[in-house]
Each structure stands twice: as structure tokens, then as C-alpha cells.
N, C-alpha and C positions, 0 to 999 in steps of 0.2 A: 331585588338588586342588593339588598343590604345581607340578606345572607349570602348572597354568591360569595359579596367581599371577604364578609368574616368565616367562610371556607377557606376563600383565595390565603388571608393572612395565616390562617391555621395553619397549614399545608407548606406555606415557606418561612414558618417559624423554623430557626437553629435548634434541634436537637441538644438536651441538656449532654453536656460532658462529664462523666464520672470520674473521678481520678482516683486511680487507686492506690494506696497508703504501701511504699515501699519497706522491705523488711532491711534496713542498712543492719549491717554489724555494726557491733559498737567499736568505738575511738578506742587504739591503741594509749592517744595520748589521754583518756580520760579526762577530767575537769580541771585537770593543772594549769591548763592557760586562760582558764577562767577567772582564775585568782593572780595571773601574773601581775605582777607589779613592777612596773622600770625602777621606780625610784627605791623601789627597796633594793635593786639588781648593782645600782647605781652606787646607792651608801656602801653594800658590799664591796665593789671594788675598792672603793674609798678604804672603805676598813681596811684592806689589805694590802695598796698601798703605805698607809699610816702604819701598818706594822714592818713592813719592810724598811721604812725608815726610821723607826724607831730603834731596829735591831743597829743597822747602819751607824746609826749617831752613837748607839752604845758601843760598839765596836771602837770606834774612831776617840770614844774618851778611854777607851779601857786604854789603847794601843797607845795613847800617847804616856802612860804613865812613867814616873822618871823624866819626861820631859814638863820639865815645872810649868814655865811660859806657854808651850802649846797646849796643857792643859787647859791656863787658865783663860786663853782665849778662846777654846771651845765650851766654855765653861759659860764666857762672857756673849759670845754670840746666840747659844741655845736660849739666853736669857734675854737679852735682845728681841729673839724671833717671838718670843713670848708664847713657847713651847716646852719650859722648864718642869712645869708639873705633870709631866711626861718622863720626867728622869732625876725626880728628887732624889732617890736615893742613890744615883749614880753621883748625880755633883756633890751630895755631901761626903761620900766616902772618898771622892778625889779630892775632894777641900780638905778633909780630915788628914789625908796621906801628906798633903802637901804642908799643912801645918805641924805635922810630927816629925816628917824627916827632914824639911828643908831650913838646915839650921846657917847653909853659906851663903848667906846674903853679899857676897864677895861676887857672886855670881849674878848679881844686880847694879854691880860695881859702873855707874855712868848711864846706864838704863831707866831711865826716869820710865819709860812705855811699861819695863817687866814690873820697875817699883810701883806704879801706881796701880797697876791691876791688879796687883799680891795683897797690898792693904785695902782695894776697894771690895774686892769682893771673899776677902775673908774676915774683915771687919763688918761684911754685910749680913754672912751667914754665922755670926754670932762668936769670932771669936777674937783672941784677946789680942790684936797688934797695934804697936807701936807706931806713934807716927812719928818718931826715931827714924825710920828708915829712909826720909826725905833730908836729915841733916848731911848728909853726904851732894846734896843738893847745893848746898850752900857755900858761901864762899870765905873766906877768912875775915871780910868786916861784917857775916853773918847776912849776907843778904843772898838771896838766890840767882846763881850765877845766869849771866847775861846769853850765855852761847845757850841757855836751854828752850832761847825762846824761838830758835832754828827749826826746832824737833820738834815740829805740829802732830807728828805721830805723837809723841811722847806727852804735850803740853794739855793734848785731851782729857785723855784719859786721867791725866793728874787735875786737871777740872776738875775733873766729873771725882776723884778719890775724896778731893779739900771739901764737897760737903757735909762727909762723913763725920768730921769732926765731934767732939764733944767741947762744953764747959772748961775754959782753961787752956787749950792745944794751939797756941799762940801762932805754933808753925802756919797752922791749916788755916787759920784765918790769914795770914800772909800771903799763903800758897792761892788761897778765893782772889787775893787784890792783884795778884801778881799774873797767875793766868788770865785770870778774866781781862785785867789791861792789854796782853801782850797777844790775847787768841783776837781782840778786838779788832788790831790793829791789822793781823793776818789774813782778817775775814775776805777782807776784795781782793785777795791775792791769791784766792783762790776759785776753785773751780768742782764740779762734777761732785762724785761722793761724799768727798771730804768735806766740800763747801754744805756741802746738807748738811750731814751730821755735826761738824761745826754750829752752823744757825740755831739746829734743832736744841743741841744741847746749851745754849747761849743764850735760848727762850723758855727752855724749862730742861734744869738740870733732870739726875736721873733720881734725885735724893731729894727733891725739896717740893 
């Protein structure tokens, strides 16, 4: 009986399946997508956005030259973004131009916003100005007139100039007591952008 069985099983055991080993051509794409890598794909784009905007921004400072003010707020905002070592030699030779040709400060005549960003940020990038150009600020009993404390656009940025001061510059320490009281006072009266950058600079100027 017991061999009948192990017939019986022999007999309906599954046949082994050979398989046989196909001849594929090889891959057109070869082993390139072997080595893909997204994030390298990824930084690529990157890269080449960041250079189209880097051309953009160089454009946009070449383009404004001859215009003083718009200069120096693209000057001031690429600075800002904290994108500037992306175009140092761009702002120094617009800083440079600006300080050889711009001799009509008549042209700043009441613009506390153009005077204070003309001295902040060419006395930042090393050169020689006056803070002379705030006396025009001032009023006949030498105090700094009352209607400037209207012009929040303007009173900022003259902040943010009066740290700059050196040893001596009587003005700029006036200009520190004077803004700082009258931005304080502004502060709840304001709203959205302004009120940030406001605060922001009220809790740590841009110079100290």
C-alpha cells in the first residue's frame, strides 16, 4: 500500500518549469536614471532662477541711474532683503556715482525721506558726509521743525540715519531724541507695513 501511494504522489507531482533567460536589447536611456537625483534637478532650477533675478535687479539699478533717490532706494531695499553680496559691485559704483556727481543738494530741499537715505547709506559704505545736510531741518531757534514729525515716511529713515553719527555730531544725537520721541508717539497710529517696520526698527535699530 505504501508504495502504491508514493507512485500515486510521484505521478501528480507539478512538473519543474524552466524559464528561459530572455535576450532584451539594451536601454536606450542607459543608466542615467540610475543616478537621477531630484534635488540636484531641484537646486538647478533654483540656480537659474537666482540668476534671472539677479540680471533683473542689475538692470533695474543700472536703469535708474541719474535718478539719485530711486537709486538709493534700490540700493536700500537689496540691503534690506539681505541679498546685497549678490551685487556689491553694482551698489558701490552707484554709491560712488552718486557721491561725485551729486553736488545739488537743493534737490533734497524739504525731503527729510531723500536726506536721510543719502547720508545713511553713503556714510555706511565709507564715505565722507556731512551731517550738515540735516541743518536745513531745522528751524530758526535751531530746533528741528515740528511739521517733520507728519512725515513717518521721512522720520524713519532719519532714525535709522541719527545712528550713524560719530564723537561730537550734536545734530545726530538731537536728531536720536527727537525721532525716537515723536516715532513713539506715532507708533498706535499706525497700521500694516509701516507699523512693523516702525516697531522693528524702535527695537533694534539698523546700526547698533
Amino acid at each position: 500500500m505504501t508504495s502504491h501511494v508514493c507512485a500515486l504522489a510521484t505521478q501528480s507531482s507539478k512538473p519543474e518549469v524552466v524559464r528561459r533567460t530572455a535576450n532584451f536589447h539594451p536601454s536606450i536611456w542607459g543608466d542615467r536614471f540610475l543616478n537621477y537625483n531630484k534635488d540636484e534637478v531641484h537646486h538647478s532650477l533654483e540656480a537659474e532662477e537666482a540668476k534671472k533675478l539677479k540680471e533683473t535687479v542689475k538692470a533695474e539699478l543700472l536703469s535708474a541711474a541719474g535718478n539719485y533717490l530711486q537709486q538709493l532706494e534700490t540700493i536700500d531695499l537689496i540691503e534690506r532683503l539681505g541679498v546685497a553680496y549678490h551685487f556689491e559691485q553694482e551698489i558701490e559704483e552707484a554709491l560712488e556715482y552718486i557721491y561725485d556727481r551729486f553736488n545739488d543738494k537743493n534737490d533734497m530741499e524739504g525731503n527729510l525721506y531723500f536726506a536721510s537715505l543719502y547720508f545713511r547709506l553713503l556714510r555706511q559704505h565709507g564715505h565722507k558726509i556731512s551731517c550738515d545736510v540735516f541743518k536745513k531741518f531745522k528751524d530758526e531757534e535751531g530746533n528741528f521743525k515740528e511739521n517733520l514729525t507728519d512725515d513717518v515716511r521721512g522720520m524713519l529713515p532719519f532714525y535709522e540715519a541719527s545712528h550713524l553719527g560719530i564723537h561730537g555730531e550734536e545734530i545726530l544725537d538731537e536728531a536720536i531724541t527727537f525721532a525716537t520721541t515723536h516715532l513713539k508717539s506715532k507708533a498706535t497710529c499706525l497700521s500694516g507695513l509701516m507699523e512693523a517696520q516702525l516697531a522693528h526698527s524702535l527695537k533694534q535699530p539698523l546700526h547698533i
